[in-house]
C-alpha positions, 0 to 999 in steps of 0.5 A: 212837390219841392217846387210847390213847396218852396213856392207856398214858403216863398209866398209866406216870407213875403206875406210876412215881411209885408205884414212887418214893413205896413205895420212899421209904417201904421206905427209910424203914422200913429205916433205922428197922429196921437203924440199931440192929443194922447202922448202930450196933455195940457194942464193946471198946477196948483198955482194955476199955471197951464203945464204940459203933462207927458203920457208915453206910456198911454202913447206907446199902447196906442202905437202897439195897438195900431202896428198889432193890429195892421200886422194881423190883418195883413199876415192872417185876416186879409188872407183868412177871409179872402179864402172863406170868400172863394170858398164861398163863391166855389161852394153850392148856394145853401138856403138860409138858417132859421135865424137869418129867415126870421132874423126881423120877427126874433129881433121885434120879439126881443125888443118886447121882452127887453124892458121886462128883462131889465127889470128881473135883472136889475131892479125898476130904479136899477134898470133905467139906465139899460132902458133908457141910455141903451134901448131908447137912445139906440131906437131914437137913432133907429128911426132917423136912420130910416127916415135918412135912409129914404132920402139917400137909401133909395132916393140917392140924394145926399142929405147933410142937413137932416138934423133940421127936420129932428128939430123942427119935429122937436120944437114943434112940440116943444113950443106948442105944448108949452103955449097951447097945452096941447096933448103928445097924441095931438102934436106927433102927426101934427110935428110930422107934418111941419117936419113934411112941410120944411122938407118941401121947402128944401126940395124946391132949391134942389131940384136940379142939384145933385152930388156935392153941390146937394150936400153943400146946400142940405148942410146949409139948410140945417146950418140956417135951421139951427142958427134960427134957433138960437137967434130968435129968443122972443120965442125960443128962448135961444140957447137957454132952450125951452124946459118943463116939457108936458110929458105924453101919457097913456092914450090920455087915460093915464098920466105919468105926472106925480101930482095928477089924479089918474097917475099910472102908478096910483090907478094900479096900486104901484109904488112911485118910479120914474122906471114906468114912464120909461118903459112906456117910453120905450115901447112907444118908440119902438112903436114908431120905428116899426110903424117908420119900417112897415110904411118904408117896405110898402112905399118900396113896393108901390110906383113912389118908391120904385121911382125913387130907385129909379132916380137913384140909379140913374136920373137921366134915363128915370127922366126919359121914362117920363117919371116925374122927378120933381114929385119923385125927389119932393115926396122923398124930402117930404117923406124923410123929413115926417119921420125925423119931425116924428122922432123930434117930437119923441126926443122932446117927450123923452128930454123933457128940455130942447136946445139948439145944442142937440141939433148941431151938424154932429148928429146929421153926420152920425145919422148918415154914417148909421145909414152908411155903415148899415147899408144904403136901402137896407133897413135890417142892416140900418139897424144894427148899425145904429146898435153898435155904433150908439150902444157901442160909444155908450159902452164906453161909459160903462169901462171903468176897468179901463183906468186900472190899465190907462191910469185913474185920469182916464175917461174912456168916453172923451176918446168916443168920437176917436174910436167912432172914427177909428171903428168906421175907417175900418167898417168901410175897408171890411164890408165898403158896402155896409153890414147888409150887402146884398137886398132883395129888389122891389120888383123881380121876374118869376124867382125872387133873388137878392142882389149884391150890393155892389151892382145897385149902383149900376142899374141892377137894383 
C-alpha cells in the first residue's frame, strides 16, 4: 500500500510540474505573439502625430489567460476527460436519452417557436435584432454549410472557392431583379441553377485534381469569380455594388413594400414594422435549410450519394468497381454549388444591397471551418457548429461590460477573428474529428450501428 501510494504522489509531483513548466512556455509564446497587436498600439495625438500607446495591463491578462488556461488543462482537464474516456469504453453500451434520439425534431421545434419567442420577450422593434443578426445570419451559414458539407463531407474534395457560387446565386437575383423585374419565387431555382451551372464548369478542370492541387485551383476560381465582380462595372456596377434590391413577398399575395396596396401589415389591420418581414424571412430560410437537409439524408440514401462515399474513402478502388467518377465528382460540384446559389439569392432578399466585398476568401474559410469543426458528413453537428461559431462572434457585440475590465477603448468584436482563431486550435485539439464523431452509415448488414468518425477515412464508412 506505501508503494502504491508513493507511486500515485510521485505521478501527481510530476503532473504538476509538467502543468507548470508547459504553462511557463504558453506564456511565453504569448507574450511573444500579443505584445505586437495587444501589448503596443498605434495612435494620433491631437497634433495628428501617429504615437505609440503602451497597454501591459490588457497584455499581461492575455498572457495569464494563456499560461491558466494551459495549467488546467494539462494538471485537471486532460486527465479528467481521459479517465471519463476509459470509463466509458469499460461501461456497458447504454441506449440513448430522449434528447439525443429526438435532438433534429426538438431543435426544428424550437426554431419554430424562436421568432414568437423573441417577440413576447422583446418587443417587434425590440426583437429584430435576435431575429435577424442571431436566427437568420446563423441559418445563412447553416445552409452553405451543408451545401460545402457535400463537396467535402462525402464527396472528400476540398473546396476552397465556395463563395463563388453564394455569389453567382446572389448576383443572379440581384441583377435580374433589378433589370427584368422578375419575382423572388421566380429567381430562387432559377439562381440554383446558375450557381449548378458554374459548379460544373468548375468540375470539368478538376476532374483528376486532388488534395492540395484541388484546393489551390477551387481558391483561384473563387478568386476569378470575384475580381469578375468587380471589374466588370458596365453591369455590376463593381465595388459600388448593386442597392435597391426588390424584397420577396408572401407567395406574391402579400408584399412587404410600404407603399404597395396588398401590403402585409395593411391587409391585416398591423401597425407598420420592419419585424414582419423579418420573421418571414426567417422562416423562409429555415425553410431552405430544412429543404437543403432532407434533399442531402435522401442522396445519401440513393447509388449518388454512396458513390460520393465511395470516391471519398478511396478513388482508386471506387474507380475499379466501375463508378463513373467523372459524373460522381460533377453532380457533387453541381449539387453543392445549387444550395450555395440558393443561399445567395436569400442573402440578396435579405441585404436588400450586394457587393464584391461580401464574398472575399474569408467567408469560404469560415464555411469550410463550419464543416470542419462540425464534423465531416455530419449535418447535426454541421449545425451546431454554425451556431457557435456565427452566433458566439455575434456575442461579441453584445459584451459592453467587457470595457469595464479592459478599458472604455475597448471593442470586443475587433478581436473577433482572434478569438475564432483561438476557439478552432483548441476544437480541434479537443474533439480533432468535429463536434459530432460518430455517424451512422448509409448502407449496414442486419443492425444498424454508428460508426466512430476516426475510421471513415479508412474504408469503414
Amino acid at each position: 500500500m506505501a508503494n502504491i501510494s508513493n507511486t500515485t504522489e510521485s505521478a501527481s509531483s510530476n503532473l504538476m510540474a509538467r502543468a507548470l513548466r508547459e504553462a511557463f512556455y504558453a506564456g511565453l509564446v504569448a507574450l511573444g505573439l500579443f505584445v505586437l497587436f495587444v501589448g503596443l498600439k498605434t495612435d494620433q495625438n491631437i497634433l495628428n502625430e501617429l504615437i505609440l500607446v503602451q497597454r501591459w495591463g490588457l497584455l499581461a491578462i492575455f498572457v495569464a489567460i494563456a499560461a491558466v488556461g494551459r495549467f488546467l488543462s494539462v494538471a485537471f482537464i486532460r486527465p479528467y476527460l481521459e479517465e471519463r474516456k476509459a470509463a466509458k469504453a469499460a461501461a456497458p453500451a447504454q441506449e440513448a436519452g430522449f434528447v439525443a434520439r429526438n435532438f433534429s425534431m426538438i431543435a426544428v421545434i424550437v426554431l419554430l417557436l424562436y421568432p414568437p419567442v423573441m417577440v413576447y420577450f422583446f418587443g417587434f422593434q425590440g426583437s429584430l435584432k435576435w431575429v435577424d443578426n442571431f436566427g437568420i445570419q446563423i441559418l445563412i451559414y447553416v445552409m452553405l454549410a451543408w451545401g460545402l458539407n457535400i463537396v467535402v463531407g462525402l464527396a472528400g474534395l476540398l473546396d476552397l472557392g465556395y463563395v463563388a457560387f453564394y455569389a453567382v446565386g446572389a448576383y443572379s437575383y440581384a441583377l435580374l431583379s433589378s433589370y427584368f423585374g422578375l419575382s423572388f419565387w421566380l429567381l430562387l431555382p432559377m439562381a440554383g441553377i446558375f450557381a449548378a451551372l458554374w459548379g460544373i464548369v468548375l468540375g470539368f478542370p478538376v476532374l483528376r485534381l486532388k488534395g492540395d492541387y484541388l484546393a489551390i485551383v477551387t481558391l483561384a476560381f473563387g478568386e476569378i469569380i470575384r475580381l469578375v465582380l468587380i471589374n466588370w462595372t458596365a453591369v455590376t456596377k463593381g465595388t459600388f455594388g448593386i442597392s435597391g434590391i426588390a424584397k420577396a413577398s408572401v407567395f406574391g399575395i402579400w408584399s412587404f413594400d410600404v407603399s404597395a396596396a396588398n401590403n402585409f401589415a395593411k391587409s391585416f389591420g398591423l401597425p407598420m414594422s420592419s419585424a414582419y418581414y423579418k420573421i418571414f424571412l426567417f422562416y423562409l430560410i429555415l425553410a431552405l435549410c430544412l429543404i437543403t437537409a432532407l434533399v442531402t439524408i435522401r442522396l445519401r440514401r440513393m447509388p449518388i450519394g454512396r458513390a460520393w462515399e465511395a470516391l471519398r474513402e478511396d478513388e482508386i478502388a471506387c474507380r475499379s468497381l466501375g463508378i463513373n467518377t467523372v459524373t460522381t465528382k460533377l453532380t457533387a460540384f453541381a449539387t453543392g454549388a445549387m444550395f450555395g446559389g440558393f443561399a445567395g439569392s436569400f442573402f440578396a432578399v435579405r441585404q436588400g444591397f450586394v457587393s464584391p466585398e461580401s464574398f472575399v476568401f474569408l467567408e469560404s474559410a469560415i464555411i469550410l471551418a463550419i464543416v470542419v469543426l462540425g464534423g465531416m458528413g455530419s449535418l447535426i453537428g454541421i449545425a451546431v457548429a454554425a451556431t457557435v461559431m456565427i452566433g458566439g462572434t455575434e456575442m461579441l457585440r453584445e459584451m459592453e461590460f467587457l470595457k469595464h475590465i479592459f478599458g472604455p477603448d475597448f471593442t470586443p468584436e475587433l478581436y473577433r477573428m482572434l478569438i475564432f482563431g483561438l476557439a478552432m486550435i483548441v476544437v480541434m485539439v479537443w474533439k480533432p474529428r468535429g463536434f459530432v464523431g460518430s455517424r451512422e452509415p448509409t448502407a449496414f448488414l442486419r443492425e444498424r450501428k454508428s460508426v466512430s468518425g476516426s475510421f471513415t477515412k479508412e474504408g469503414h464508412g
